[in-house]
N, C-alpha and C positions, 0 to 999 in steps of 0.2 A: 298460447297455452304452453305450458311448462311440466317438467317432472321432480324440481326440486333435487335433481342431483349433479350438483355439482360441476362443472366443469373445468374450471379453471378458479385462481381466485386473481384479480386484477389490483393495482394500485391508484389512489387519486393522485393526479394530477392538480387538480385544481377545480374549486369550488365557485364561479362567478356570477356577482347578480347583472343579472341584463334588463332594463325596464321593469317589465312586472314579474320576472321571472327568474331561472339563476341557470346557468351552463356548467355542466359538471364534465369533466374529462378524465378517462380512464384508461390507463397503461393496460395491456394485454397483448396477447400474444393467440393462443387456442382459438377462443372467440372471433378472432379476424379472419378466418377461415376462407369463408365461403362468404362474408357480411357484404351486404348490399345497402345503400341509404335507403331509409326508411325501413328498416327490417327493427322487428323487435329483440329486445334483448334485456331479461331479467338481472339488475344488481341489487343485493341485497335485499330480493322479494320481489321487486320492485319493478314491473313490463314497465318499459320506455323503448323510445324511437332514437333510433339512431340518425342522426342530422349530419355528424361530417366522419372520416375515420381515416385514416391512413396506415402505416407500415406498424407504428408504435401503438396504436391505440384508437380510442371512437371515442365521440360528446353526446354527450345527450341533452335535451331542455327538460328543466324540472319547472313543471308548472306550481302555480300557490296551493291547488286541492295535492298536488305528491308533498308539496312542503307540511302541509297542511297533518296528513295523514301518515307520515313515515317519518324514518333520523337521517336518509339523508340530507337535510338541511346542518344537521352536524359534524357530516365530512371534513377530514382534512386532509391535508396534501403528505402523501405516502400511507395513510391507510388504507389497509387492506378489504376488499371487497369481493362477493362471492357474483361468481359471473355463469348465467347459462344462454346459449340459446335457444330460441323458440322450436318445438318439439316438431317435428317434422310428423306425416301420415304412417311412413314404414318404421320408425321408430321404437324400439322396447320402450314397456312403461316401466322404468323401473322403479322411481317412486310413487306418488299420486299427482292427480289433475290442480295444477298449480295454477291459480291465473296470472299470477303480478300484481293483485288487485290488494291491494294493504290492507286489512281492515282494522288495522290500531296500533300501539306500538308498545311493548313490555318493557320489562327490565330484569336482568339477572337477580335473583333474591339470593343465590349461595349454590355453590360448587365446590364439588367431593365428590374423590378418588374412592370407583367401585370395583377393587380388583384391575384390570386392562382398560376397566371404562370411566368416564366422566359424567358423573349423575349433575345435571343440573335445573335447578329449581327458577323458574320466573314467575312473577306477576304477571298480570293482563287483567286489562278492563275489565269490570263486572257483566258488562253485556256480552260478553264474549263466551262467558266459564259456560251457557247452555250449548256452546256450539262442541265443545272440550269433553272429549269422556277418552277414558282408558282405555288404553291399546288401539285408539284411533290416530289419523295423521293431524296433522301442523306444521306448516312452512315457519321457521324463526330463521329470519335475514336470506329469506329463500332455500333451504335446507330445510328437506321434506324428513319427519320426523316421526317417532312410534312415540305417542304419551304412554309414561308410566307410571302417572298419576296428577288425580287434581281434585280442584276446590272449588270454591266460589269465588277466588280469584289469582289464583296460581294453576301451574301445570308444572310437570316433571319431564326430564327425557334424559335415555341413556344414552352417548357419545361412544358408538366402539372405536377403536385405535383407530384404523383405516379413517373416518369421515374425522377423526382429532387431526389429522394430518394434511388431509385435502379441503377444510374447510375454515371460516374466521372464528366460529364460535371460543373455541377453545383460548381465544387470545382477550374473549369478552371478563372482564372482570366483575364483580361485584356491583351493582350501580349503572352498569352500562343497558343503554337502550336497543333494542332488536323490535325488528316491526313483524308481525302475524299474520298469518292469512291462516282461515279456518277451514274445513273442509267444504267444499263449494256444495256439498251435494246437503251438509247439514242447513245450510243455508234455503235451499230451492224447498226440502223438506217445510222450514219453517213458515215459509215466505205463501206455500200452499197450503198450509193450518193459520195462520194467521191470517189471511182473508175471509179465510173462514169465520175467523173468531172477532175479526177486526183489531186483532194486535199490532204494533210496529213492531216492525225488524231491524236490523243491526244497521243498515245502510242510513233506514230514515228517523231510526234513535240518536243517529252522530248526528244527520242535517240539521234536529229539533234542536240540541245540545249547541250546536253553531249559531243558531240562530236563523236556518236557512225556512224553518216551516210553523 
């Protein structure tokens, strides 16, 4: 579990495919604190396992379902990456309940200057927009967020100075991909009216879409 704020932002190293899968490595510094193998550790939304680390930095394995569901598969070497670790029991919440769990992947639609802040606008999936209301949270690229507006298939949010400076978004252009996570708790909401009603929810809408049901 995660809180979406921030801690450091890290550099790729290097993207590699291994068999069925791909090893991603990442320059840091904060995050190697207290890291243990096997400890989880959020990049860019993204809970993964840390598998090797040393003084410079940690790897991690991206399975095909992370390829699968998020942009890190379009990493490249020296961009930059938002990095947390996993939220400890004594911990301040000072965002919200992040899991790492992607549930799709957006794209910037347009960015503008609102006064000291950075309003910017994304798409996202359709199946998504019921999870999405106003003045609720949103993880984009692991950065827990306030929407300040949305659609049927877009959201808004405002960027103050502070989180424009400690975070990647700001550097996201026009076009560019960020992967989502929705509020967990609209989820579990649904997931208990939906049994109810025998509707699918967001998990097993993508699996139908894959092909997996």
């Amino acid at each position: 579990m995660f809180t979406g704020i921030i801690e450091e932002t890290g550099a790729v190293e290097s993207l590699v495919q291994t068999g069925g899968g791909h090893r991603l490595r990442v320059r840091a510094s904060k995050v190697l604190g207290d890291l243990k193998l096997g400890d989880s550790i959020d990049v860019n939304g993204t809970c993964l396992t840390v598998t090797q680390f040393d003084t410079r930095g940690f790897t991690v394995g991206l399975a095909p379902e992370t390829l699968r569901r998020t942009n890190l598969g379009d990493a490249k070497a020296g961009e930059r990456v938002n990095l947390e670790r996993a939220l400890r029991p004594n911990d301040r919440m000072g965002g919200h309940y992040v899991q790492g769990h992607v549930d799709g992947v957006g794209t910037v639609a347009s960015r503008q200057r609102e006064g000291d802040a950075l309003l910017v606008r994304f798409t996202m999936p359709g199946a998504l927009s019921r999870y999405v209301v106003e003045k609720g949270f949103i993880s984009v690229d692991g950065v827990s967020l306030t929407v300040t507006g949305c659609g049927e298939d877009w959201f808004s949010v405002s960027i103050i100075p502070f989180t424009q400076q400690e975070v990647t978004l700001p550097e996201k252009g026009v076009g560019a991909r960020v992967n989502l996570e929705v509020d967990i708790m609209a989820k579990y909401v649904e997931s208990f009216l939906s049994r109810r009603e025998g509707k699918r929810g967001v998990t097993e809408q993508f699996l139908a879409e894959q092909g997996f049901m």
